[in-house]
PQR file with spaces between the fields and no chain letter, atoms N, CA, C, O and H, PARSE charges and radii, in Angstrom:
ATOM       1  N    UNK     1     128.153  100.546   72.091 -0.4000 1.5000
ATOM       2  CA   UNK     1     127.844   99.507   73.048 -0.0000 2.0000
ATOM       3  C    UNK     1     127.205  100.131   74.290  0.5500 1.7000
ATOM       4  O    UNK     1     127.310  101.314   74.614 -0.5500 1.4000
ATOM       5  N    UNK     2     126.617   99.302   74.858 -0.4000 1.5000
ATOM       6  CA   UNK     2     125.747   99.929   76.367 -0.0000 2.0000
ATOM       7  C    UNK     2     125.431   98.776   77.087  0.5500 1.7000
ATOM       8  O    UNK     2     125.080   97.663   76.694 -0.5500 1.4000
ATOM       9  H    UNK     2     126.532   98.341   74.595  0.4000 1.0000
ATOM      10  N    UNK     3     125.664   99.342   78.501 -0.4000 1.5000
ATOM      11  CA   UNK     3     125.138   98.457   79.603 -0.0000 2.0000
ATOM      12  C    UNK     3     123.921   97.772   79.770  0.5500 1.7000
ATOM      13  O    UNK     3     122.938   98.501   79.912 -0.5500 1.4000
ATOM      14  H    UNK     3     125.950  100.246   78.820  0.4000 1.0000
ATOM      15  N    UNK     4     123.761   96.723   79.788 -0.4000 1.5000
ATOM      16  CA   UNK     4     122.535   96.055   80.512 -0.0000 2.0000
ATOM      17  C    UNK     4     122.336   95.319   81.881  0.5500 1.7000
ATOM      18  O    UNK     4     123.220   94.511   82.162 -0.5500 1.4000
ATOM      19  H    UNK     4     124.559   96.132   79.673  0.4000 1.0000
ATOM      20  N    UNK     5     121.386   95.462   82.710 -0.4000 1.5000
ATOM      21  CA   UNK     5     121.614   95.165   84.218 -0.0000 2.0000
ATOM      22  C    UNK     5     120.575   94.252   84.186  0.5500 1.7000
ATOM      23  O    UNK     5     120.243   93.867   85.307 -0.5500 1.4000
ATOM      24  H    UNK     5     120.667   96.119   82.481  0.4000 1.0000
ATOM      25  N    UNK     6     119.858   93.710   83.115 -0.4000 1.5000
ATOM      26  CA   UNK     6     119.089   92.612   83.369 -0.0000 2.0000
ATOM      27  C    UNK     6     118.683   91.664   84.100  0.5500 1.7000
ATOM      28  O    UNK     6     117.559   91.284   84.428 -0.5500 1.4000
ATOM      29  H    UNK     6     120.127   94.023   82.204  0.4000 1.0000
ATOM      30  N    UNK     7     120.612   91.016   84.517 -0.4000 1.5000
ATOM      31  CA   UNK     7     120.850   90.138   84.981 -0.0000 2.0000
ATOM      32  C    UNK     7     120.817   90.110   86.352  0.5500 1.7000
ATOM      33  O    UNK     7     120.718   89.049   86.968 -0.5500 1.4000
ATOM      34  H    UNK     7     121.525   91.325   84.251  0.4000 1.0000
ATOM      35  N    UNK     8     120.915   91.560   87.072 -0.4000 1.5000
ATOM      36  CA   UNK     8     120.738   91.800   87.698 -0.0000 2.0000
ATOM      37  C    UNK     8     119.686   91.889   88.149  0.5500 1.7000
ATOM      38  O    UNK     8     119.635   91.766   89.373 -0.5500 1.4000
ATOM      39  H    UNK     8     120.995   92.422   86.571  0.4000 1.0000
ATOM      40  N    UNK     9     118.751   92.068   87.616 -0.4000 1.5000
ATOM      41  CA   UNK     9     117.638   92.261   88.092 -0.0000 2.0000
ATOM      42  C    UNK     9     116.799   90.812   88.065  0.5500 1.7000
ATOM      43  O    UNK     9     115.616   90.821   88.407 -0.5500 1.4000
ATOM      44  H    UNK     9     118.792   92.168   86.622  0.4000 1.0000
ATOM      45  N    UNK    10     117.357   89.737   87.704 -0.4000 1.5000
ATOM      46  CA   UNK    10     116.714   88.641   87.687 -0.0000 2.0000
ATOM      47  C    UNK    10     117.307   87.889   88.694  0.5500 1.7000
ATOM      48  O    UNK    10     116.805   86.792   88.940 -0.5500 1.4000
ATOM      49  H    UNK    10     118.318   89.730   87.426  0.4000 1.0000
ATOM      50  N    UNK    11     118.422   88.317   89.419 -0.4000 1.5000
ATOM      51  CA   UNK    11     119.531   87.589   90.438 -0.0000 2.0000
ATOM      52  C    UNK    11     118.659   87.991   91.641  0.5500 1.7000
ATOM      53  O    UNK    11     118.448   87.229   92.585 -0.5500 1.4000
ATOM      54  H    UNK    11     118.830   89.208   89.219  0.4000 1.0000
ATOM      55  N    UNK    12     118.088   89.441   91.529 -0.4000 1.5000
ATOM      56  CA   UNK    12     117.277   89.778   92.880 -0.0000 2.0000
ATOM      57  C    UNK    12     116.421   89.291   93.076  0.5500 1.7000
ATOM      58  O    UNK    12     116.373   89.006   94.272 -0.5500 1.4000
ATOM      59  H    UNK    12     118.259   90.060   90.763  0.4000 1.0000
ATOM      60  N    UNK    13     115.055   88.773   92.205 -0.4000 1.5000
ATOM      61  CA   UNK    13     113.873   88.231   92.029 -0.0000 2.0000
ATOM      62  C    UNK    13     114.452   86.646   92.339  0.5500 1.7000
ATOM      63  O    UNK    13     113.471   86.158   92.900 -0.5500 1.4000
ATOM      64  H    UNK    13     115.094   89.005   91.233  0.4000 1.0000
ATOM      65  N    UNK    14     115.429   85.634   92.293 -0.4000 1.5000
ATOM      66  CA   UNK    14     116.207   84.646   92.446 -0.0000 2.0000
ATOM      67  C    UNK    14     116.224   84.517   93.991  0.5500 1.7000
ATOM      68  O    UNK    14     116.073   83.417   94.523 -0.5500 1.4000
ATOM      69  H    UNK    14     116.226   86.031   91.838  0.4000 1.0000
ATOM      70  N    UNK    15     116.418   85.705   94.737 -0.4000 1.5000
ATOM      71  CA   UNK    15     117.284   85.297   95.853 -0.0000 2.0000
ATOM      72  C    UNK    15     115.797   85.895   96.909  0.5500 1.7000
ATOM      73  O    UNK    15     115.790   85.907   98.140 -0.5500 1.4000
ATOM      74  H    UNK    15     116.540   86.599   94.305  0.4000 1.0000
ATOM      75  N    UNK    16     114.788   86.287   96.108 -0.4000 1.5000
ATOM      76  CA   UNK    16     113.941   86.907   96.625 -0.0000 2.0000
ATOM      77  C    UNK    16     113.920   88.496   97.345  0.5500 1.7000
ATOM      78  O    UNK    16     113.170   88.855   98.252 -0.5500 1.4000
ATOM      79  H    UNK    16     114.794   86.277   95.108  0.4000 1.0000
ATOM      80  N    UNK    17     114.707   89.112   96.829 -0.4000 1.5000
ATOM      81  CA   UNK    17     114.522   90.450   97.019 -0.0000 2.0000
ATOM      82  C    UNK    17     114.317   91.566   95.977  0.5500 1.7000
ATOM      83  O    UNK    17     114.180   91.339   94.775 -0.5500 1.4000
ATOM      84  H    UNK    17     115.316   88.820   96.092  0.4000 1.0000
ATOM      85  N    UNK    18     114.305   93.086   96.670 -0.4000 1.5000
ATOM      86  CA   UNK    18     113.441   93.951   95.517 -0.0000 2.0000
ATOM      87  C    UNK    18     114.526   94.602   95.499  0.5500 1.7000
ATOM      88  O    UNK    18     115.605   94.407   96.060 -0.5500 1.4000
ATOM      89  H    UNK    18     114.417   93.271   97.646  0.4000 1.0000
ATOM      90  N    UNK    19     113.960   95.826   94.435 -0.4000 1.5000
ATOM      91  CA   UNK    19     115.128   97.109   94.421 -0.0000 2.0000
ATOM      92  C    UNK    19     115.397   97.836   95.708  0.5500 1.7000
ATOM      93  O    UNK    19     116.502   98.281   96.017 -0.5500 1.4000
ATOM      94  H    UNK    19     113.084   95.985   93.980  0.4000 1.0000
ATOM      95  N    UNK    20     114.124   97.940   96.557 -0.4000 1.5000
ATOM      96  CA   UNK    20     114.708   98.865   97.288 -0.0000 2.0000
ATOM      97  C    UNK    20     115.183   98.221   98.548  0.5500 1.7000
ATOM      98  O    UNK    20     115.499   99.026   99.424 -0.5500 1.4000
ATOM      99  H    UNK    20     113.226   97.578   96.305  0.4000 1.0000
ATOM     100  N    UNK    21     115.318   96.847   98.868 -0.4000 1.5000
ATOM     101  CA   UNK    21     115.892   96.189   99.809 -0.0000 2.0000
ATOM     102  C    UNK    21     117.405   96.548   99.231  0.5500 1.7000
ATOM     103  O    UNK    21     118.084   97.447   99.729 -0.5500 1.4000
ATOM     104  H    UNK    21     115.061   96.193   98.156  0.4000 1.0000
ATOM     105  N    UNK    22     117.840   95.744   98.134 -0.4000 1.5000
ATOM     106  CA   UNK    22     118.828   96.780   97.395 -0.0000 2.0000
ATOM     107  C    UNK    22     119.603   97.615   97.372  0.5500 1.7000
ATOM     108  O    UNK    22     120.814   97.635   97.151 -0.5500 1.4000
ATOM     109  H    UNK    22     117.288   95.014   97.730  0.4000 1.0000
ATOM     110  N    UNK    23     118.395   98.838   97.770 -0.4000 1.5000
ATOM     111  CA   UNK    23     119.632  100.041   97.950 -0.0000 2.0000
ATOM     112  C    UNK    23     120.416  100.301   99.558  0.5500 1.7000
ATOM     113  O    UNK    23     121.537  100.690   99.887 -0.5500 1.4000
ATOM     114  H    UNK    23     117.411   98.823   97.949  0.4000 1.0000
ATOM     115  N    UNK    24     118.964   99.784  100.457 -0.4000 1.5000
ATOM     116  CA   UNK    24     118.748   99.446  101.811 -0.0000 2.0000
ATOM     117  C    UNK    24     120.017   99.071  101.850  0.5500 1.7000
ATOM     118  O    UNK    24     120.821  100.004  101.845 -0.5500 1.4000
ATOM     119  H    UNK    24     118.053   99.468  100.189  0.4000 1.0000
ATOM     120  N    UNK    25     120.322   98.314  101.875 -0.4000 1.5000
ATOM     121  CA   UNK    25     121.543   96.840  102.155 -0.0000 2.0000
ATOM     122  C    UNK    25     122.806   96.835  101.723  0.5500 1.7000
ATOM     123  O    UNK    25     123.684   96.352  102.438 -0.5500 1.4000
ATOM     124  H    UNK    25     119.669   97.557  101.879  0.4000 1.0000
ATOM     125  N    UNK    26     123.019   97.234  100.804 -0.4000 1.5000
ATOM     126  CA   UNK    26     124.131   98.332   99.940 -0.0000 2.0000
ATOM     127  C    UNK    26     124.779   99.432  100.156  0.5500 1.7000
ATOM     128  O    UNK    26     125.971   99.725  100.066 -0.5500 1.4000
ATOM     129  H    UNK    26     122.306   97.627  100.223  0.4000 1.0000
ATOM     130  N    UNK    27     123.313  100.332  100.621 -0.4000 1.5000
ATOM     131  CA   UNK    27     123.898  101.925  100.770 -0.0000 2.0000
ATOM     132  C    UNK    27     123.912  102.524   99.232  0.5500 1.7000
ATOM     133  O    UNK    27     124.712  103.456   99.153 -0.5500 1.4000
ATOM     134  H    UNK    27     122.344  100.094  100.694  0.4000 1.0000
ATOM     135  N    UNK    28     123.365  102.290   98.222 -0.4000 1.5000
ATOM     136  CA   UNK    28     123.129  102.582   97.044 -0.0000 2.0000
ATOM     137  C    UNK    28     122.083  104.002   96.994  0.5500 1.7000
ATOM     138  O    UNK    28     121.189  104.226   97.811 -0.5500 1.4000
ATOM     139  H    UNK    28     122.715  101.533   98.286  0.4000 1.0000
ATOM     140  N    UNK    29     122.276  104.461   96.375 -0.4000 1.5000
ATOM     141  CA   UNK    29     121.367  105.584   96.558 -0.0000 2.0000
ATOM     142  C    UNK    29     119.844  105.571   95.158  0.5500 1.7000
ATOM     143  O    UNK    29     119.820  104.809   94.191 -0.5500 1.4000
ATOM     144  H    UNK    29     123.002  104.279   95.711  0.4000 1.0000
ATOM     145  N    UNK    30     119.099  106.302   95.390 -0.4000 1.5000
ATOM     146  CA   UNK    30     117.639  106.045   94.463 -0.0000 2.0000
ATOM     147  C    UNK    30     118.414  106.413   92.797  0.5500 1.7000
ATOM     148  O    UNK    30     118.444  105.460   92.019 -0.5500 1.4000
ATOM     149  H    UNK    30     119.118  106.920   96.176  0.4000 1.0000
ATOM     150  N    UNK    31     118.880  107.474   92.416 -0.4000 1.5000
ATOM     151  CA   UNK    31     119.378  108.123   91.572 -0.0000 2.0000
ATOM     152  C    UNK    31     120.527  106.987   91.042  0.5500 1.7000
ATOM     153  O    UNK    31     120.807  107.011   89.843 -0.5500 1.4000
ATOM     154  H    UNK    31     118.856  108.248   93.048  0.4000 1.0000
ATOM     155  N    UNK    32     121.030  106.237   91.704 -0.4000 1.5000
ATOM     156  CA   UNK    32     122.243  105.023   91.269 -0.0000 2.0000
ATOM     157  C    UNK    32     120.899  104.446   90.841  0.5500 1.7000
ATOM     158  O    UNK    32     120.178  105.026   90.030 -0.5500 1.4000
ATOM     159  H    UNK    32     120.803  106.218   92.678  0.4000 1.0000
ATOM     160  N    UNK    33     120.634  103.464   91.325 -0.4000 1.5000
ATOM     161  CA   UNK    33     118.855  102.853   91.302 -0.0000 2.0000
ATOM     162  C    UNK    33     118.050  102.827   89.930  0.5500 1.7000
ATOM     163  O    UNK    33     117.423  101.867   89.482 -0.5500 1.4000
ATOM     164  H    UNK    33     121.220  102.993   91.984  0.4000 1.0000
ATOM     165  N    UNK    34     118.225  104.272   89.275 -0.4000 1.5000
ATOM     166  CA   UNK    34     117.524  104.920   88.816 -0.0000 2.0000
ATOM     167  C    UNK    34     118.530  104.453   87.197  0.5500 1.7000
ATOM     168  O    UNK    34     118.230  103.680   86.287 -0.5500 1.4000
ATOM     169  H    UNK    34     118.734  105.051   89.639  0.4000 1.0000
ATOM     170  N    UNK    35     119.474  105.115   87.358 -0.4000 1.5000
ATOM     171  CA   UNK    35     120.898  104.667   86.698 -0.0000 2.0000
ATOM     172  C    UNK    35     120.982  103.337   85.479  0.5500 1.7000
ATOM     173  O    UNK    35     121.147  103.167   84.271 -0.5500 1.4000
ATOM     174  H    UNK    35     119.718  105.743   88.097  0.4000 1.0000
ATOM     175  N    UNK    36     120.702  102.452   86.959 -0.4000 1.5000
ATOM     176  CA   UNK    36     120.613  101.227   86.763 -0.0000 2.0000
ATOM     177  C    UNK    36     119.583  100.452   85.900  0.5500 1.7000
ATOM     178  O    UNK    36     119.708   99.504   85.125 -0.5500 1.4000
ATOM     179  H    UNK    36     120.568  102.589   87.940  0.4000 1.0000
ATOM     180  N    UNK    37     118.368  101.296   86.363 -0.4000 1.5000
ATOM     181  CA   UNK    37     117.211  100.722   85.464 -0.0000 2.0000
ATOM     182  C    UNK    37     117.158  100.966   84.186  0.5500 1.7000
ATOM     183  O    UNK    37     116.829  100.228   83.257 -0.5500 1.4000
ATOM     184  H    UNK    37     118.266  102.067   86.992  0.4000 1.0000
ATOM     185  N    UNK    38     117.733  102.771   84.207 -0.4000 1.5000
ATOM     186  CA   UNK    38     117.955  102.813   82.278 -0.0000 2.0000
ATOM     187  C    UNK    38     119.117  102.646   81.747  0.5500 1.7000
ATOM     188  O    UNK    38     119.515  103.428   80.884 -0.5500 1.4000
ATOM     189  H    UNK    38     118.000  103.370   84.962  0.4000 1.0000
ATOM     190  N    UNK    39     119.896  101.546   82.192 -0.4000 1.5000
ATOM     191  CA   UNK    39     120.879  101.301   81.881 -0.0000 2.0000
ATOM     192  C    UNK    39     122.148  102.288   81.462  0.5500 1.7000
ATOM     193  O    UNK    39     122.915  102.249   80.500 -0.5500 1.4000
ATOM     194  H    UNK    39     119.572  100.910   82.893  0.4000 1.0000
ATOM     195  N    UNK    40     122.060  103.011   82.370 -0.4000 1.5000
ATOM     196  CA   UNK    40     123.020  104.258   81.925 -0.0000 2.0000
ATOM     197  C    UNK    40     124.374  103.386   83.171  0.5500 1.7000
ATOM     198  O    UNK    40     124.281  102.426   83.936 -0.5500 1.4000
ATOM     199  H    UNK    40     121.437  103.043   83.151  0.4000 1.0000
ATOM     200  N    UNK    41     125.734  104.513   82.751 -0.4000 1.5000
ATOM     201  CA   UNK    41     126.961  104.170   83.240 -0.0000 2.0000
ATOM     202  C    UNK    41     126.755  104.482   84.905  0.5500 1.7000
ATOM     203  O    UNK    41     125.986  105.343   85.332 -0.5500 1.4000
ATOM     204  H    UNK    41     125.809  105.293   82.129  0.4000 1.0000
ATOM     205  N    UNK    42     127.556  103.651   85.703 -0.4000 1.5000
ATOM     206  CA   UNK    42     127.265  103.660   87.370 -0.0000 2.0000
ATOM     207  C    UNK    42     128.662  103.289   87.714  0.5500 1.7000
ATOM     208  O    UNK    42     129.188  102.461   86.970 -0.5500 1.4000
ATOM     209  H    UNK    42     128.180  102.952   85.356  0.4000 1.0000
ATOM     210  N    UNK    43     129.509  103.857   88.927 -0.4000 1.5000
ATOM     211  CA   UNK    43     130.419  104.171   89.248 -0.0000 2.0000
ATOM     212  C    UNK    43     130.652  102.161   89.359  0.5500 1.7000
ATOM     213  O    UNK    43     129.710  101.465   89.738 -0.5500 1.4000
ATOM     214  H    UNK    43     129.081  104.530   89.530  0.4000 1.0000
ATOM     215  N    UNK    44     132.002  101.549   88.966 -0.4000 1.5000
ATOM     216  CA   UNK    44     132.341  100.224   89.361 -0.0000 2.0000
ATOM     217  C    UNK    44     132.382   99.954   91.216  0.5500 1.7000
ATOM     218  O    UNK    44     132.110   98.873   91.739 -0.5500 1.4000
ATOM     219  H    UNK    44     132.767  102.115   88.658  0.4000 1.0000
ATOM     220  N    UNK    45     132.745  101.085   91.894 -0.4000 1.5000
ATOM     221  CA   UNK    45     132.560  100.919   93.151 -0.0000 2.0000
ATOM     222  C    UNK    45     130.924  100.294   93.700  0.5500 1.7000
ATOM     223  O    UNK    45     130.853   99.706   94.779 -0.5500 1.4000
ATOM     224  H    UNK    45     132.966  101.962   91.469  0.4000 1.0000
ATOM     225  N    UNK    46     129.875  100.469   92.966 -0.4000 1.5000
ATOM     226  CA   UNK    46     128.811  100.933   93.313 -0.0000 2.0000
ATOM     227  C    UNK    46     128.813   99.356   92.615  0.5500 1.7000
ATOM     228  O    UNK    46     128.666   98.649   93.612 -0.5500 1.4000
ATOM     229  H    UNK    46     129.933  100.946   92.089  0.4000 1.0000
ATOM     230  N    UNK    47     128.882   98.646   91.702 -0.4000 1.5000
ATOM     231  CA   UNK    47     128.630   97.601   91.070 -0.0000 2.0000
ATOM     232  C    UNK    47     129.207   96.342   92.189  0.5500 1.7000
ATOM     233  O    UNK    47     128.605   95.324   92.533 -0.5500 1.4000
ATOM     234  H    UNK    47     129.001   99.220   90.892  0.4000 1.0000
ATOM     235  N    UNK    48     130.692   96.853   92.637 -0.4000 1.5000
ATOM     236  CA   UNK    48     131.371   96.048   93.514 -0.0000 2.0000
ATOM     237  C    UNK    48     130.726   95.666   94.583  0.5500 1.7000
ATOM     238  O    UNK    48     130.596   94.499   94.950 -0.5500 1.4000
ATOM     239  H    UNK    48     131.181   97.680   92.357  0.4000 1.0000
ATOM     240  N    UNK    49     130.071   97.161   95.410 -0.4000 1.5000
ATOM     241  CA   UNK    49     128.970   97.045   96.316 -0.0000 2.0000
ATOM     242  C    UNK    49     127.796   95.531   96.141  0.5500 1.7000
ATOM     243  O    UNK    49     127.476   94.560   96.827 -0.5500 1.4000
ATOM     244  H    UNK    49     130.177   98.109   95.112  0.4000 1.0000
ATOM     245  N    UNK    50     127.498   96.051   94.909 -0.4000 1.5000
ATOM     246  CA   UNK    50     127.016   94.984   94.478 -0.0000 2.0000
ATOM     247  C    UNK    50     126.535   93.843   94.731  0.5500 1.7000
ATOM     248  O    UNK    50     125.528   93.497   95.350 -0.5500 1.4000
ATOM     249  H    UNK    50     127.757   96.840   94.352  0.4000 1.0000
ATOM     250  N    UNK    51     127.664   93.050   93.988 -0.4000 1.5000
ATOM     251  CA   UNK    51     128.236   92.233   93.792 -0.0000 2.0000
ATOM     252  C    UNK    51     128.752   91.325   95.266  0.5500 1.7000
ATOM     253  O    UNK    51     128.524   90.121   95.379 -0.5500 1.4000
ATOM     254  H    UNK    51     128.482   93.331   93.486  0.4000 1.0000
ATOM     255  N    UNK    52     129.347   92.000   96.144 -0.4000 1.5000
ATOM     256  CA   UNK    52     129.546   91.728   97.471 -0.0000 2.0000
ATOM     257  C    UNK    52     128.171   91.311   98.075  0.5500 1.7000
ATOM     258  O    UNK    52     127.993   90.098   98.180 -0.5500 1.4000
ATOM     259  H    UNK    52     129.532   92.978   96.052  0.4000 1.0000
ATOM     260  N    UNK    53     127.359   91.987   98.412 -0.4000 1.5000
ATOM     261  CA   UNK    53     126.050   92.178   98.880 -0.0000 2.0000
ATOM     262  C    UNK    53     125.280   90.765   97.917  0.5500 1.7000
ATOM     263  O    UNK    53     125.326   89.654   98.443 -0.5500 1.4000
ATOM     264  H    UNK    53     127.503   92.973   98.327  0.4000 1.0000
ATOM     265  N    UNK    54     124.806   90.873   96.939 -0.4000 1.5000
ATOM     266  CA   UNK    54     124.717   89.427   96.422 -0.0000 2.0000
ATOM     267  C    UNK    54     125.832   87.979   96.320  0.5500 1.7000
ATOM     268  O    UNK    54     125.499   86.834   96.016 -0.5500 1.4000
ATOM     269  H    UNK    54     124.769   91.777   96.512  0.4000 1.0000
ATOM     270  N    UNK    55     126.798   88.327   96.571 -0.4000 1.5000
ATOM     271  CA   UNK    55     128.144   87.390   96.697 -0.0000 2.0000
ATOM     272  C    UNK    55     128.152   86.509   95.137  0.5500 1.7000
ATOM     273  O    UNK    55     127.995   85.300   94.965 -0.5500 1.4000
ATOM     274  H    UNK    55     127.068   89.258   96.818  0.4000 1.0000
ATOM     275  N    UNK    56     128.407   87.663   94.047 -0.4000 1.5000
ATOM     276  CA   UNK    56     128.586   86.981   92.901 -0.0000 2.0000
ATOM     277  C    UNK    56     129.642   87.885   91.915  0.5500 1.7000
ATOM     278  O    UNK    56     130.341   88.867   92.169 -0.5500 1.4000
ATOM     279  H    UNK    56     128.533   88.645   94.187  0.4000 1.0000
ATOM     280  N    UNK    57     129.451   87.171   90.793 -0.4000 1.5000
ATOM     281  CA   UNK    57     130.671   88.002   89.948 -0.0000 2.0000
ATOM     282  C    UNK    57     130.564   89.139   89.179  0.5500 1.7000
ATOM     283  O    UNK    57     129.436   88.851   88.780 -0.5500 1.4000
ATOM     284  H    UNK    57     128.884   86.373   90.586  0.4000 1.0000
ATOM     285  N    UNK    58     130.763   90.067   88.699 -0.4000 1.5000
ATOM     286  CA   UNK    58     130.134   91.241   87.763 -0.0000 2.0000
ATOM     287  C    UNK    58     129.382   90.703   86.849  0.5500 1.7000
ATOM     288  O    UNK    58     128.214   91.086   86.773 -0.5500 1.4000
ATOM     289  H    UNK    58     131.680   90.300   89.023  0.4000 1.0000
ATOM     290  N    UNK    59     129.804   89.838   86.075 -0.4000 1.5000
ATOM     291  CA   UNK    59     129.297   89.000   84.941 -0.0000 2.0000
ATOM     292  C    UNK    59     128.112   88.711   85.213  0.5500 1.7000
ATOM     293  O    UNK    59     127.302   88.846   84.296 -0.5500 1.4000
ATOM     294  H    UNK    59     130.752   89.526   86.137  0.4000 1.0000
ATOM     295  N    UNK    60     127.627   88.231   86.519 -0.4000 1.5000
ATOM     296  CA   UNK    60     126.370   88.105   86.670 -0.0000 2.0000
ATOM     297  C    UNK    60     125.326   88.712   86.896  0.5500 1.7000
ATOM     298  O    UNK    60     124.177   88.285   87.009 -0.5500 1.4000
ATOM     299  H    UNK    60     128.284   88.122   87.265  0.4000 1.0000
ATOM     300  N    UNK    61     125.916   90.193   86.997 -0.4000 1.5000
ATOM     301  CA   UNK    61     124.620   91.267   87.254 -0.0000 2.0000
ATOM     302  C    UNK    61     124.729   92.156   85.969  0.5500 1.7000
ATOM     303  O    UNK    61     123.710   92.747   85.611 -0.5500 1.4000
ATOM     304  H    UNK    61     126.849   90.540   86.906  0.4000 1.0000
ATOM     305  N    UNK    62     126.243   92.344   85.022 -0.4000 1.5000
ATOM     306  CA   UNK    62     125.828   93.253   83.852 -0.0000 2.0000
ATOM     307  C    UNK    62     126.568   92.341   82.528  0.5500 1.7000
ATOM     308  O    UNK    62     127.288   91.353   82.386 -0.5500 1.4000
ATOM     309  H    UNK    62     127.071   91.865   85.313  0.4000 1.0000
ATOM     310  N    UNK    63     125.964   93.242   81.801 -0.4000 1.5000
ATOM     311  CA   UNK    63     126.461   92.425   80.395 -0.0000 2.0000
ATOM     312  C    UNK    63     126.424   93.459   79.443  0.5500 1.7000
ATOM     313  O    UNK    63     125.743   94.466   79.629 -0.5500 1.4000
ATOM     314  H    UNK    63     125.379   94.045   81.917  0.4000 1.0000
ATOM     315  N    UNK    64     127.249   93.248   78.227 -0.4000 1.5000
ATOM     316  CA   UNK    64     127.250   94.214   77.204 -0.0000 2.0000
ATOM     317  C    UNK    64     126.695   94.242   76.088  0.5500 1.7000
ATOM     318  O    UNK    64     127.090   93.322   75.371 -0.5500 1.4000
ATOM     319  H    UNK    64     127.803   92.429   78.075  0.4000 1.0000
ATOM     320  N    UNK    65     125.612   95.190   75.412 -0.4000 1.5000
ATOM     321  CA   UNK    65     124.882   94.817   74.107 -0.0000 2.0000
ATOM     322  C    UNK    65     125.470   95.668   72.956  0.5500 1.7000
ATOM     323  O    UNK    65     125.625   96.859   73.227 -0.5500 1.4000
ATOM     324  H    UNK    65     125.291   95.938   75.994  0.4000 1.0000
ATOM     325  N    UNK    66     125.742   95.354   72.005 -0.4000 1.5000
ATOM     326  CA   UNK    66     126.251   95.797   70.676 -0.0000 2.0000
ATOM     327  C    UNK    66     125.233   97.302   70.188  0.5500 1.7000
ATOM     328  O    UNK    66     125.449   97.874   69.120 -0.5500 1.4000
ATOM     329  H    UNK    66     125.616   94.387   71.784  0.4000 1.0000
């Protein structure tokens, strides 16, 4: 199984912002960023960040593919 941040990335384009407002606003770093795009594993703190910063649920920024 592996991460997908898809959703995430369609929540930003939604609310009208980019990646690197993102990391801006967060405190996320390029290399998390980076993480994220190839769907590799990213600390849950860093997701929470998130999640706060967009004011939504995990569910809505990742999901799991078989």
């Amino acid at each position: 199984m592996s991460l997908k941040y898809n959703k995430l990335w369609k929540l930003l384009i939604d609310k009208g912002l980019n990646k690197s407002e993102l990391c801006k606003k967060t405190g996320i770093s390029r290399s998390t960023l980076n993480k994220l795009n190839n769907g590799e594993n990213v600390n849950t703190e860093i997701l929470e960040k998130i999640c706060k910063f967009l004011e939504c649920d995990i569910a809505d920024i990742v999901e799991m593919e078989k």
